[in-house]
C-alpha positions as CSV (number, residue, x, y, z in Angstrom):
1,X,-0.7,14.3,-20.5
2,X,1.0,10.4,-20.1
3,X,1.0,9.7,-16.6
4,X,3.7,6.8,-15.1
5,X,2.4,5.5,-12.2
6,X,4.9,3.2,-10.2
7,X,3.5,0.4,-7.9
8,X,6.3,-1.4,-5.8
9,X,4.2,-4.3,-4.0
10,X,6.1,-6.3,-1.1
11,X,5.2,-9.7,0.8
12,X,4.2,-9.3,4.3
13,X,5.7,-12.0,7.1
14,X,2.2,-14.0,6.5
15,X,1.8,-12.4,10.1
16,X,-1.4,-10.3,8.9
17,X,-4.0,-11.4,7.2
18,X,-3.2,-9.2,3.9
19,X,-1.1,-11.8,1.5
20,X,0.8,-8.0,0.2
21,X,1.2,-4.5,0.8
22,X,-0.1,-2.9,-2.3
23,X,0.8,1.3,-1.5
24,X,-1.3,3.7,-2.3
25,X,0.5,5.0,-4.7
26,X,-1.5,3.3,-7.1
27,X,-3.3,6.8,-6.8
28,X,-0.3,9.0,-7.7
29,X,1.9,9.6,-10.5
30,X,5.6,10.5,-10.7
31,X,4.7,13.8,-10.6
32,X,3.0,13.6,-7.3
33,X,-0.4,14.3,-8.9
34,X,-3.7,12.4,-8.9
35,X,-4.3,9.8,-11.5
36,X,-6.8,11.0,-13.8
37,X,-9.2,7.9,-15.1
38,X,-9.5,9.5,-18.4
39,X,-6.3,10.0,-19.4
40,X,-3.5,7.1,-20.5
41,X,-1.2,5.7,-18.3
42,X,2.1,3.7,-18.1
43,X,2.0,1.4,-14.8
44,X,5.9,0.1,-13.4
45,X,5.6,-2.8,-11.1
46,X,8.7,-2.4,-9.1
47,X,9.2,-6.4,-7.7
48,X,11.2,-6.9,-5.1
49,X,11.1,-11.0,-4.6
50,X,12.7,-13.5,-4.8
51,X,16.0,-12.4,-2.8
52,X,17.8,-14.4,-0.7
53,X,16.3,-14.5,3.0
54,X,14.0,-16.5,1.1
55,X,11.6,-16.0,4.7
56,X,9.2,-12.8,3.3
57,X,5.9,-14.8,1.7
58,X,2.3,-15.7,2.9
59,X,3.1,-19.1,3.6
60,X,0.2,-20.6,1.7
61,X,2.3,-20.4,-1.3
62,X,4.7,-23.3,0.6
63,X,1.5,-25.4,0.2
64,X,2.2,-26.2,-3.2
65,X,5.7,-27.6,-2.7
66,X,5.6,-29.3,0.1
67,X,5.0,-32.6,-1.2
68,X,7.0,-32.6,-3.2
69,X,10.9,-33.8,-2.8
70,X,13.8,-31.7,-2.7
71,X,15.0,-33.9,-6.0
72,X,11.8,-33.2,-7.6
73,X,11.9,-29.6,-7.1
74,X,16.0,-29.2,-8.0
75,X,15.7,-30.7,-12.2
76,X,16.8,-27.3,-13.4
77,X,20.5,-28.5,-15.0
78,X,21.6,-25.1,-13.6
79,X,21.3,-25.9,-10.0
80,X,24.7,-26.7,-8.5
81,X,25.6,-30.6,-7.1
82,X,24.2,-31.1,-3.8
83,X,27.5,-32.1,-2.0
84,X,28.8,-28.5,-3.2
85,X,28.1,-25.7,-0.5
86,X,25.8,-23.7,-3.6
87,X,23.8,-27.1,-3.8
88,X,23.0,-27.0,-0.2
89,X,22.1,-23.6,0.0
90,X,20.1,-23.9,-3.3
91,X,18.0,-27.2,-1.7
92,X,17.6,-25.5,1.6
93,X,16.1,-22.7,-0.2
94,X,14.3,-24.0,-3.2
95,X,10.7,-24.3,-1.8
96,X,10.7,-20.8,-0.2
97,X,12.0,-19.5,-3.4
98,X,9.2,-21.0,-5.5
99,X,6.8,-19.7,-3.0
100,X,8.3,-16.7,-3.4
101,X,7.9,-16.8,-7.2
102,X,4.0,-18.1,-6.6
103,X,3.2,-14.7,-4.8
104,X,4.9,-12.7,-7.1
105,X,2.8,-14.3,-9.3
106,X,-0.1,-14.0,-8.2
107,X,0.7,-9.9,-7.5
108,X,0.9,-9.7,-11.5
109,X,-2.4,-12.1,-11.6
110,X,-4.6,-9.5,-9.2
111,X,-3.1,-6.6,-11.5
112,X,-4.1,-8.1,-14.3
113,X,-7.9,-8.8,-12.9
């Protein structure tokens, strides 16, 4: 028997002291039935982040943008002029989005062991 099992972690406010919710469905396949240790498995990591709202992230991710400059941090060619309304959304945004990139990161990194 293959056995899917389908992970779907999410950031928490940084309110808590857990950096994500990791479910426990870790423990259960898609079809509802106890992983078995011995037997192969396919794991889906359903990632929700980065979306705009940009605000869901333990906020020691921000840490490693925040000294940098808004220029610094917006070299992509793809990100829109600043004097456009996109470019000042984008540079409003663009160090909660890395930090949101960081953590998702680091989900994949603490799957990976």
């Amino acid at each position: 028997m293959f056995q899917i099992v389908v992970i779907s972690p999410n950031f928490t406010s940084g309110a808590c002291s857990n950096d994500f919710l990791l479910p426990e469905l870790v423990s259960i396949n898609l079809c509802g039935d106890e992983v078995m240790a011995d037997k192969p498995f396919a794991l889906v990591v359903s990632m929700n982040p980065p979306h705009t709202g940009y605000s869901m992230f333990p906020k020691r991710y921000l840490e490693h943008y925040e000294h940098l400059t808004t220029d610094e941090l917006c070299i992509r060619p793809n990100i829109p002029a600043a004097d456009t309304n996109m470019g000042r959304s984008y540079r409003r945004d663009i160090r909660n989005y890395f930090a949101m990139i960081t953590g998702a990161g680091a989900v994949y990194n603490s799957l990976a062991g």
